[in-house]
C-alpha positions as CSV (number, residue, x, y, z in Angstrom):
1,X,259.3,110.5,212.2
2,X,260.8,108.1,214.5
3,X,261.9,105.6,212.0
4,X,264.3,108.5,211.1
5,X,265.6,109.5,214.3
6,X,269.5,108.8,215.1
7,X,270.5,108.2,219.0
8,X,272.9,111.4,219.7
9,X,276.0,110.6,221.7
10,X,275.8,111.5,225.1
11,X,278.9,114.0,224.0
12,X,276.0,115.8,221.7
13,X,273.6,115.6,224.8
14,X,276.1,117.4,227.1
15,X,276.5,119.7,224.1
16,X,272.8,120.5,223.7
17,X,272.3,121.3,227.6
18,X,275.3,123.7,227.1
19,X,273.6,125.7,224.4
20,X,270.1,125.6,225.7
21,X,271.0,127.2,228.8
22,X,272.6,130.0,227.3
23,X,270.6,133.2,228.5
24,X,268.6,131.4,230.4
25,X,271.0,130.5,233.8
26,X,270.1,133.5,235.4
27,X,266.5,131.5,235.4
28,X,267.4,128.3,236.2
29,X,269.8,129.4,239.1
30,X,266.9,131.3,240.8
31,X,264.8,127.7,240.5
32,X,267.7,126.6,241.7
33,X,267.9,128.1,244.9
34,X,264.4,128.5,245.7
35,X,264.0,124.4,245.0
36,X,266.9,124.4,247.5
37,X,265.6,126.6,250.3
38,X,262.6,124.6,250.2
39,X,264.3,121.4,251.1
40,X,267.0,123.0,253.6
41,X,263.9,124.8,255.4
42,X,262.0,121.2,255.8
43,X,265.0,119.6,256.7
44,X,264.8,121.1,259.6
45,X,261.4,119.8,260.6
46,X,263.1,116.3,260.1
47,X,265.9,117.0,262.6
48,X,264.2,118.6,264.5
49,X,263.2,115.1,266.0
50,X,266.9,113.4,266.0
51,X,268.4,114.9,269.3
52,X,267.5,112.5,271.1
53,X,268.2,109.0,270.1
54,X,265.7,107.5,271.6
55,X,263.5,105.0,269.6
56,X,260.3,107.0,269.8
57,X,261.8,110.2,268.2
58,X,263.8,108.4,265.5
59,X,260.6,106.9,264.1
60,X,258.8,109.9,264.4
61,X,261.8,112.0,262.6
62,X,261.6,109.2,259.6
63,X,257.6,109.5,259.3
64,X,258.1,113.0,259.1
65,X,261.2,112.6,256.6
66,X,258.5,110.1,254.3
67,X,255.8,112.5,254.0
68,X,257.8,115.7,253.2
69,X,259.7,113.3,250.6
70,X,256.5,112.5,249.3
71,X,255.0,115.9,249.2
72,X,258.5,117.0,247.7
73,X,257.6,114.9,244.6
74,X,255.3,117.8,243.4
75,X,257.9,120.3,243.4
76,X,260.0,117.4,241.5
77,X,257.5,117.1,238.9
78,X,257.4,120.8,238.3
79,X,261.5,120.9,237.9
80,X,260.5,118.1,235.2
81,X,258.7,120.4,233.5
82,X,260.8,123.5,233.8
83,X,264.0,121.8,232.5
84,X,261.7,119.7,229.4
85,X,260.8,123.2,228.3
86,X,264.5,124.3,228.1
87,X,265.5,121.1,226.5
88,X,262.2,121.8,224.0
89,X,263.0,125.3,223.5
90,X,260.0,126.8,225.3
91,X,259.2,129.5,227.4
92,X,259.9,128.2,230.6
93,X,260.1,130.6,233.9
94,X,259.5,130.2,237.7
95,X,255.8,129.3,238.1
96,X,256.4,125.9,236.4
97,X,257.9,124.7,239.6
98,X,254.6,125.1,240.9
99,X,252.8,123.2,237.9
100,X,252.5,120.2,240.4
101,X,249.9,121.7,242.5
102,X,247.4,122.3,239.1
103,X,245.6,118.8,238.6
104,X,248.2,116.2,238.7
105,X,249.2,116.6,242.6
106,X,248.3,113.0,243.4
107,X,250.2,111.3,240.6
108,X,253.2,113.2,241.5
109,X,252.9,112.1,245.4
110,X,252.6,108.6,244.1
111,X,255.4,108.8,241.3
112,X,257.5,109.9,244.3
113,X,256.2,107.4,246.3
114,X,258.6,104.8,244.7
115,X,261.6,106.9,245.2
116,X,260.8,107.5,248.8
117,X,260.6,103.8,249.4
118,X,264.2,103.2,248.0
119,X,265.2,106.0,250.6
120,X,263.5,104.4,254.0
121,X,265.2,101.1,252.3
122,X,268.5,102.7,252.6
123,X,267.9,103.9,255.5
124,X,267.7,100.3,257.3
125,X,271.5,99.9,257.9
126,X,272.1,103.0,260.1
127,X,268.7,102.2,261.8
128,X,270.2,99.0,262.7
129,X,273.7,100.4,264.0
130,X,272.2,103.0,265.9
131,X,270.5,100.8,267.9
132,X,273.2,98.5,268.2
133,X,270.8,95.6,266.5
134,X,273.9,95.1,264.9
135,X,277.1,95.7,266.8
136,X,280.1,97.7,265.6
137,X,283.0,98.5,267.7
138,X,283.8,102.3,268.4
139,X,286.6,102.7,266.2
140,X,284.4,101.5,263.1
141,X,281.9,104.1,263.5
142,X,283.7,106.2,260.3
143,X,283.9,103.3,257.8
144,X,280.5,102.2,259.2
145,X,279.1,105.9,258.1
146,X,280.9,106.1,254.6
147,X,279.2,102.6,254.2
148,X,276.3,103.6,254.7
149,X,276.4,106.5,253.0
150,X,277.3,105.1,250.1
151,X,275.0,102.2,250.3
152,X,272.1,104.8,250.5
153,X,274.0,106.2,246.9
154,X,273.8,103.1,245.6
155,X,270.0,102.2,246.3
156,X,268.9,105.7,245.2
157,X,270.7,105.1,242.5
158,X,269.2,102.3,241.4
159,X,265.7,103.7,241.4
160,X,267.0,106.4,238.7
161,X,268.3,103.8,236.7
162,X,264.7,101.7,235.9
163,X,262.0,104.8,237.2
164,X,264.3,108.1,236.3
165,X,262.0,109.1,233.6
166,X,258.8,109.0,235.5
167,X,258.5,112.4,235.7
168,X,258.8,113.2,232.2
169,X,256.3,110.7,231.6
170,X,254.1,112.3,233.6
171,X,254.3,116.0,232.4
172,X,253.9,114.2,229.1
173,X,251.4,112.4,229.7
174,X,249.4,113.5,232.8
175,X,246.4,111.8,231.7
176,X,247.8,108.2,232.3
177,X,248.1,106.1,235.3
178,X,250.9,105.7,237.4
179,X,251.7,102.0,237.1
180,X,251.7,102.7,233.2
181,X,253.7,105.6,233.6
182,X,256.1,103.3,235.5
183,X,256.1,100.3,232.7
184,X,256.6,103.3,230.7
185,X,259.9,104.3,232.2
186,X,260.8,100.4,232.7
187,X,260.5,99.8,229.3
188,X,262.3,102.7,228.5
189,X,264.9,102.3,230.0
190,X,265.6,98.5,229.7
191,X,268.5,98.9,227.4
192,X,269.3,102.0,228.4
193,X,270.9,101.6,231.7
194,X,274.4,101.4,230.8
195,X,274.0,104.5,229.0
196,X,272.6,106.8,232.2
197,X,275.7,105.2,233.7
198,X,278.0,107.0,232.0
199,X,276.0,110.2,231.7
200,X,276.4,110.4,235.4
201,X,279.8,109.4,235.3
202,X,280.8,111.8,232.8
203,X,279.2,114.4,234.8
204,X,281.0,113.3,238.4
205,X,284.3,115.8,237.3
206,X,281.5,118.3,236.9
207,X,280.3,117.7,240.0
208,X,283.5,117.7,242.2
209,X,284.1,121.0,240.3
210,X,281.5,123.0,241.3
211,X,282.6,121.8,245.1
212,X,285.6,123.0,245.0
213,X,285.0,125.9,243.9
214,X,283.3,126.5,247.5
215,X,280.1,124.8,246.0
216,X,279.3,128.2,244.2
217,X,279.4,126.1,241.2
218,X,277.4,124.0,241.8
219,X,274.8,126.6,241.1
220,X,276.3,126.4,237.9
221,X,276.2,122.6,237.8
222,X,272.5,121.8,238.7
223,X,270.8,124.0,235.9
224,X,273.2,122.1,233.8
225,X,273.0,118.2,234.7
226,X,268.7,118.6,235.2
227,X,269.2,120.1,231.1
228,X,271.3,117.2,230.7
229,X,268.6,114.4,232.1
230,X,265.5,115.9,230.4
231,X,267.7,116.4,227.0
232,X,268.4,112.4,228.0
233,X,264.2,111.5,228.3
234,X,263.7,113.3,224.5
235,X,266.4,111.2,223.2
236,X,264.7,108.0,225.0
237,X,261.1,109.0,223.4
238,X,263.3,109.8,220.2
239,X,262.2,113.5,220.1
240,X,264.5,115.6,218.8
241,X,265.7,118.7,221.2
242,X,265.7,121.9,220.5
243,X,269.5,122.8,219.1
244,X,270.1,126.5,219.8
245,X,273.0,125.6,216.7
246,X,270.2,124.3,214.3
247,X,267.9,125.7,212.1
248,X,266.0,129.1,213.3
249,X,262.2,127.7,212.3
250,X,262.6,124.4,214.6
251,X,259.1,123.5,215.9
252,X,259.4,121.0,218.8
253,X,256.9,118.7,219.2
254,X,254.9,121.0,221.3
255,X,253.3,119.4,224.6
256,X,251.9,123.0,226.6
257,X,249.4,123.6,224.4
258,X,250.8,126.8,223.2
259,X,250.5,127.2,219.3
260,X,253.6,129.2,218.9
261,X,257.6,129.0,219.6
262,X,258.4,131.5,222.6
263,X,261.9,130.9,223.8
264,X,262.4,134.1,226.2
265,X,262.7,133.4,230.0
């Protein structure tokens, strides 16, 4: 069955997402906001440690920042397996943002783990301007922070581009370890870089969109480019996704056990 599948074009891709989230935004807007709340809610247990700039709190504010990164990689894994389903043309609903927390909790932490340690990387620079390790005049402080910031794009960034699929992997395949899960997503993504390149770039117009429009779209956006990235991981594995435009008896190649097509949110 592989020998036979085509690549799609990342237009089809976009295409695909598009469809598959037809009757089903209403869903993935409500995961959407809840996955949001989450993170906005522990944020504040992060900053809660940054007004004062004193050495001891700033250390204490990252530790904190690590481990609700890390235990924010369970609520990653069950987005993963949310969006897969809506890329598979399964049932998919709310509770499988929880799926992290049923028997594969510590390979989520860990999967994260890799992610979390390109974030403390990035976060080197601005340790070392705010304590004036290394010194920037006053009137540099704005291109120091747009720097930065964009540095800490850029190393993120690069952990999508060779570990991005490790999630996937993992609702796929919850039964393997995480360093193969990891050669996994290396391998799959050696000579596919360029390619998630452009998907993202494609998507930036999308993105500024959904900010201007007083970032209400962006509720619009997220559903959309997290349909996009798992419709991306089935055309890595060469699985076809499910085409809402294609033929009515599609069977994906079922991974939740379930022995019949249910594609009602």
């Amino acid at each position: 069955m592989e020998d036979k599948y085509v690549q799609k074009p990342i237009k089809k891709l976009y295409a695909l997402a598009r469809g598959q989230l037809i009757g089903r935004y209403s869903v993935a807007i409500l995961v959407t906001l809840i996955l949001s709340a989450v993170e906005v809610l522990l944020s504040f247990l992060t900053g809660a440690n940054t007004i004062n700039s004193t050495t001891m709190s700033y250390l204490t504010s990252v530790v904190i920042t690590v481990v609700i990164d890390l235990l924010l990689g369970i609520l990653v894994y069950g987005q993963a397996n949310f969006y897969l389903k809506i890329a598979r043309g399964l049932n998919a609903d709310i509770v499988d943002i929880f799926s992290g927390f049923k028997g594969v909790t510590d390979k989520a932490i860990l999967v994260q783990s890799v992610f979390t340690a390109f974030s403390v990387l990035s976060l080197i620079p601005s340790a070392l301007i705010r304590f004036e390790v290394v010194y920037l005049p006053k009137e540099y402080d704005i291109y120091a922070e747009i720097g930065v910031f964009l540095l800490e794009l850029l190393i993120t960034f690069l952990a999508k581009l060779y570990f991005g699929l490790s999630f996937y992997i993992l609702y796929d395949h919850p039964d393997w370890s995480v360093p193969a899960i990891f050669r996994e997503s290396f391998h799959l993504m050696k000579k596919k870089k360029g390619r998630l390149i452009i998907t993202y770039l494609c998507a930036f117009p999308l993105l500024l969109a959904g900010f201007i429009a007083c970032g209400l779209g962006l509720l619009w956006f997220v559903p959309f480019f997290n349909t996009l990235l798992a419709n991306f991981y089935l055309d890595a594995v060469k699985e076809e996704a499910w085409d809402p435009k294609g033929p009515s008896d599609f069977t994906p190649d079922r991974k939740d056990g379930s022995s019949t097509l249910d594609i009602r949110l």
